[in-house]
N, C-alpha and C positions, 0 to 999 in steps of 0.2 A: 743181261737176263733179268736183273733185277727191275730193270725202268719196266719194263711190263706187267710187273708184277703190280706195283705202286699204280700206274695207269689203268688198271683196274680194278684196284682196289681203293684208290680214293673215289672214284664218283659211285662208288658200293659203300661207302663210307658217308659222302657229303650226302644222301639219299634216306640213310640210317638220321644221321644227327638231322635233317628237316624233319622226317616225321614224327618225331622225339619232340623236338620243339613245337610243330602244330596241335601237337598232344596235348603237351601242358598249357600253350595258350586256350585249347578246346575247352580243358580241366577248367582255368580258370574263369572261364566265360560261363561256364556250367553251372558252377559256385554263384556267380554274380545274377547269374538266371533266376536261380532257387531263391537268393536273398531278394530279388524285385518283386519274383510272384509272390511269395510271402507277405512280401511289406501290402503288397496291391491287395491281398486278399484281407487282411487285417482291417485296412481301411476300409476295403468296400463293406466289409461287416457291419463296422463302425457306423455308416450311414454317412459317407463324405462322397461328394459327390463324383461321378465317372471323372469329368475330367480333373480336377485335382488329383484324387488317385494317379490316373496317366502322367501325369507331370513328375509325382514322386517316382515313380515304378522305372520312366522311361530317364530320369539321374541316376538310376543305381544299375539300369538294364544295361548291357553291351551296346557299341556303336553297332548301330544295323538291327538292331533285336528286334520281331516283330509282338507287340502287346496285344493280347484279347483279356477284354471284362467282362464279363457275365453277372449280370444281379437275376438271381430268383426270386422265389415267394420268401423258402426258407436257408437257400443257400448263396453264394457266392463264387464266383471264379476266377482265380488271374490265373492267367499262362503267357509265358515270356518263354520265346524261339531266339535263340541266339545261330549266328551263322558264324558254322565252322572254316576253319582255312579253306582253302580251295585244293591242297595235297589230299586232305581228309576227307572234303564233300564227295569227292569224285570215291570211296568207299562207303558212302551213304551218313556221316559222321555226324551229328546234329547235336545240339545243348538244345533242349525241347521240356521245360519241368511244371510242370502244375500246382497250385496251390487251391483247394479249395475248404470253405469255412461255414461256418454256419452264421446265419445273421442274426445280431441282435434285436429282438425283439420290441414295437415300440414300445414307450417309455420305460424303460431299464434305462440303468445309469451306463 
């Protein structure tokens, strides 16, 4: 009586601890997001140019993360898409964060 029990409740269990863990890989992918669009934003402010920005943004970004830069007149854009597990995508799950700044003006320090 008891082995059916177990037989059902571990793969309700092993189910439980995966999406637990694609969770916190998600989390920290999310984090890692936030810090690349940031950094890329800052720079692009700065007046460095797109692709140096990408180079930085795309070492600090997740494997697979997709970069967008945006330079405006008076603004800036980075946004870094990280891709979520594959347990989690299939519930729509994404690390998707934006960082936008304003640009430094010419000759300011």
């Amino acid at each position: 009586m008891v082995t059916a029990e177990i037989a059902v409740a571990v793969p309700a269990v092993v189910l439980v601890l995966t999406l637990v863990l694609a969770a916190v890989a998600t989390a920290t992918d999310h984090v890692r997001c936030v810090d690349a669009s940031r950094t890329g934003a800052r720079l692009l402010a700065r007046g460095e140019p797109v692709e140096v920005v990408r180079r930085h943004v795309a070492r600090q970004a997740p494997d697979g993360a997709r970069i967008t830069l945006e330079v405006g007149a008076d603004t800036v854009r980075a946004e870094v898409e990280g891709v979520a597990p594959a347990v989690l995508r299939a519930f729509g799950v994404r690390a998707r964060p934006r960082a936008v700044a304003h640009a430094v003006p010419e000759g300011l320090p």
